[in-house]
N, C-alpha and C positions, 0 to 999 in steps of 0.2 A: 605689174611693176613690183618688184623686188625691194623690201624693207633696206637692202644694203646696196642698195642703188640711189637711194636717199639721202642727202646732206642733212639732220638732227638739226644742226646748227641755223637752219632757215626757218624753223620753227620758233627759235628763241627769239630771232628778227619779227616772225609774225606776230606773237604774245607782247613783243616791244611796241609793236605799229599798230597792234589794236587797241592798248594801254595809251599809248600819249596820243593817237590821232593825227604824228608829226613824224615827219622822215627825221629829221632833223636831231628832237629830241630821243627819238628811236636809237637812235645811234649811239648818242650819248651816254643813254643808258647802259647798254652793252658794250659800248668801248670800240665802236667804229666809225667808219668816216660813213655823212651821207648817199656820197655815191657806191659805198658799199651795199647799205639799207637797200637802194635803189633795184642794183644789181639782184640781191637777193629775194626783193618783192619779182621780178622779173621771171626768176626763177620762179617762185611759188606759184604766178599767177599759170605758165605752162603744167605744172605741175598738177592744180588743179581746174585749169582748164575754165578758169572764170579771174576777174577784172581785179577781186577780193576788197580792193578798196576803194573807193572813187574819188578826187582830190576837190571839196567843195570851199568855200569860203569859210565853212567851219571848221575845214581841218580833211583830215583824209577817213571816213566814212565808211565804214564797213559791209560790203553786202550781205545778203540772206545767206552765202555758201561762208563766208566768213564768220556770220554770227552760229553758225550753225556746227561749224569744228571748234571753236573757240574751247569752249568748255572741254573737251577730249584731250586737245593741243597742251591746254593748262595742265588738266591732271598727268599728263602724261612726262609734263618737266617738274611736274614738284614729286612724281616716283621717282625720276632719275635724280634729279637731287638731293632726295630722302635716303636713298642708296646710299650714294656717295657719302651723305654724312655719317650716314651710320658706321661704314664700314672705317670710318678714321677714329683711333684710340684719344680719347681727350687725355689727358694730365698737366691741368693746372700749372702745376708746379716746375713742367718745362715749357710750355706754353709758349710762344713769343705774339700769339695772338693779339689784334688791336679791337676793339669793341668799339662802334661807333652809335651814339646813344642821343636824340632829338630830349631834347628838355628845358627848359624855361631856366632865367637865374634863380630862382626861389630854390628851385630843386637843386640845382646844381650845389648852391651855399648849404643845403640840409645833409644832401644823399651825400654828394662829394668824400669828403673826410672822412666820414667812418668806413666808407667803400675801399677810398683809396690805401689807408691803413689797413684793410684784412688785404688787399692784393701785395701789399709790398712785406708782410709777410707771409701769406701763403701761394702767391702767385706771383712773383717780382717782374716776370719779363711779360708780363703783359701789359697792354698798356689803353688808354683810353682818350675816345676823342667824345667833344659834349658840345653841339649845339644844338639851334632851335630852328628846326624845317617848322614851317607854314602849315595848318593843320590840314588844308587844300591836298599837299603835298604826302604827306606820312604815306597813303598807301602807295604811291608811285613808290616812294622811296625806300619803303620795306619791303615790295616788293624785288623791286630790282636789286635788292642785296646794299645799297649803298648805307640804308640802317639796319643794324642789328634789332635794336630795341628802340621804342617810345616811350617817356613819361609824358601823360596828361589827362586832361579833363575828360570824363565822359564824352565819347564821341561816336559816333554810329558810321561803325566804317565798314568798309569791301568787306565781305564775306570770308573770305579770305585771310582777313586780319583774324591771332585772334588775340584776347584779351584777358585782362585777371584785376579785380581792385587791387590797391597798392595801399592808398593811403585815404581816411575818414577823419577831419579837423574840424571843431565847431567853432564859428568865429567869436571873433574879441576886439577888443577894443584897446587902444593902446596910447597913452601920450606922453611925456615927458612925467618926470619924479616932482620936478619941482613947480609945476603948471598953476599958469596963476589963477584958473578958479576951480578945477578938478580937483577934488583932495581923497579921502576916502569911499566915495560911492558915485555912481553914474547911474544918474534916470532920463528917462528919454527925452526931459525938459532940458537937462542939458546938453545931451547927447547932441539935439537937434541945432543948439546955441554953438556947438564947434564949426571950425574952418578944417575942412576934411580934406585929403589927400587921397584919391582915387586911384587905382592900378588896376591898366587893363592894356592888352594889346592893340586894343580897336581903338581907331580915332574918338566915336561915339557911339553911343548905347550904353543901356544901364547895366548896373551889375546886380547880385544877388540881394547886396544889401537893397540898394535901392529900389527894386522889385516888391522886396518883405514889406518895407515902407512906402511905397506907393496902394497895396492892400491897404494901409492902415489910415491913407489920404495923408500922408507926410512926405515931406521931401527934408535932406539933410545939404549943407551947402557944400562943394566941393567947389574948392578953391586952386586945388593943383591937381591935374590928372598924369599920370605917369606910365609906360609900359614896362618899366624897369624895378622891381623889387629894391635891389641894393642901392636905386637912387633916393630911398626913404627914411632909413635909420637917422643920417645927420641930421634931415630935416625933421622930423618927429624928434631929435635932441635939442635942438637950437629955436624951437617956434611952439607956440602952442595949439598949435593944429593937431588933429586926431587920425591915427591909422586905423581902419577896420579892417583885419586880416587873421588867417588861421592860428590857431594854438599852436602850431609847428613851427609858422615864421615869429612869433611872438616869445617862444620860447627864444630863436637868434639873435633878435632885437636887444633883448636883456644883457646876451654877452657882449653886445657892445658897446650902450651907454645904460644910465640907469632912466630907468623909462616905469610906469604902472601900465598895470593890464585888467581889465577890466569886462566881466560878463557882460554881453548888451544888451540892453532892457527892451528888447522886442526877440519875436522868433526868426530865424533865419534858416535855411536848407545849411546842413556840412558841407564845409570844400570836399570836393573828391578828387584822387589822382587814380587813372588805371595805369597798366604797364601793357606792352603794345605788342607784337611780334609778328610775322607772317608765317603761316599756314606751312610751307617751308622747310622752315627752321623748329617746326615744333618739337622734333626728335632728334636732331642738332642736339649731340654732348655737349657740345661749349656752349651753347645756346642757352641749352636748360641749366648747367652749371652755373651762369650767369645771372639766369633770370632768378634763380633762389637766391642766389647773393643778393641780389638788391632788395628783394621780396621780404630777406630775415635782418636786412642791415639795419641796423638803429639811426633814430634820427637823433641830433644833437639834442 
């Protein structure tokens, strides 16, 4: 058979249908209907002359002849789309490009503004979108082009991903200016005596701090747990409950009310953020253009 007797395009269907395990979401992915997906596994399966996927209760299941080109299949779409990018001239400064970027609000209130300020001077018609994919999610979604970039935590992803640290914050302690019994110094006797405000994505399970303090046979009382950053500053201005969070959101905190900040009288691991990208895009002009913009951007 003849390489130009081949449809390319049913390969992209395959690398979809091996990735999500679902016609459905396969589809999605690339921007077709499921009975398209269908059609084109149909094709595949004559082509190569095996079943390629089997449809189980778990999902649609890959055989030996599928796990076995997979890898070929893949290298063979991130050459052609390594091509392609290469071969397109980047310039910023005509650009009308849209950047679509997974990130938490913390990040968002940090990186934001001073990001947004170098583009609308040196990049005005570009423009930018910011939400927060499920961390489940990031490799689907960077792969399949629908993100550009990721901010986040340490995470051990697809091989395929690849990654760079961003940001190193050691935590602090935060509470109102005028709090009725914190004044100049915080020791762990009091540290412990606060009504603390937690922030975390997950319904439950502990965090860093609490981790450091469970080593030391402590526990701190958390009174309000929260997945939202920006839903904290009013409440750490108006109550004398305690934030525990990075030197970067502590540093935000202050431009909004007057608050103290405070080393915390035990050890704890640094916050980390890495920066995210697929395999892809690594040689992607606007790509990498992009990703040193955020990499050299200042935080507030």
């Amino acid at each position: 058979m003849k390489l130009s007797d081949i449809d390319l395009n049913l390969f992209v269907v395959l690398d979809a249908i091996y990735t999500e395990g679902n016609l459905t979401r396969a589809g999605e992915i690339i921007g077709i209907t499921q009975p398209a997906v269908s059609n084109s596994l149909s094709r595949l399966r004559t082509l190569f002359d095996d079943p390629l996927f089997v449809r189980t209760a778990d999902g649609m299941i890959p055989t030996p002849t599928a796990q076995n080109i997979i890898g070929s299949v893949r290298q063979a779409l991130d050459l052609v789309r390594s091509s392609v990018q290469q071969s397109e001239h980047f310039d910023p400064l005509l650009s009308e490009k849209r950047f679509r970027i997974s990130a938490n609000d913390l990040t968002e209130a940090i990186q934001l503004p001073p990001l947004i300020k170098h583009l609308k001077d040196k990049a005005p018609n570009i423009a930018v979108e910011c939400y927060q994919v499920r961390r489940r999610d990031l490799n689907i979604e960077l792969a399949s082009g629908n993100l550009d970039l990721a901010i986040d935590i340490p995470l051990t992803p697809d091989p395929q991903i690849k990654q760079v640290p961003l940001r190193a914050s050691p935590h602090v302690c935060v509470v109102r200016k005028d709090h009725s019994f914190i004044r100049n110094n915080l020791d762990l006797e009091a540290y412990l005596a606060l009504e603390h405000v937690h922030i975390s994505s997950r319904r439950g399970g502990l965090g860093i701090v609490d981790l450091a303090l469970g080593k030391m046979g402590k526990k701190r009382n958390i009174a309000v747990r929260t997945q939202h950053y920006l839903a904290t500053p009013l409440l750490i201005a108006t109550t004398d409950m305690a934030l525990t969070v990075s030197t970067s959101f502590a540093r935000f905190l202050m431009t909004l009310s007057p608050v103290q900040v405070f080393d915390l009288p035990f050890e704890t691991p640094q916050l980390e953020t890495h920066l995210y990208w697929h395999e892809s895009t690594d040689k992607d002009q606007s790509n990498q253009w992009f990703r040193s913009l955020i990499l050299n951007a200042p935080e507030l």
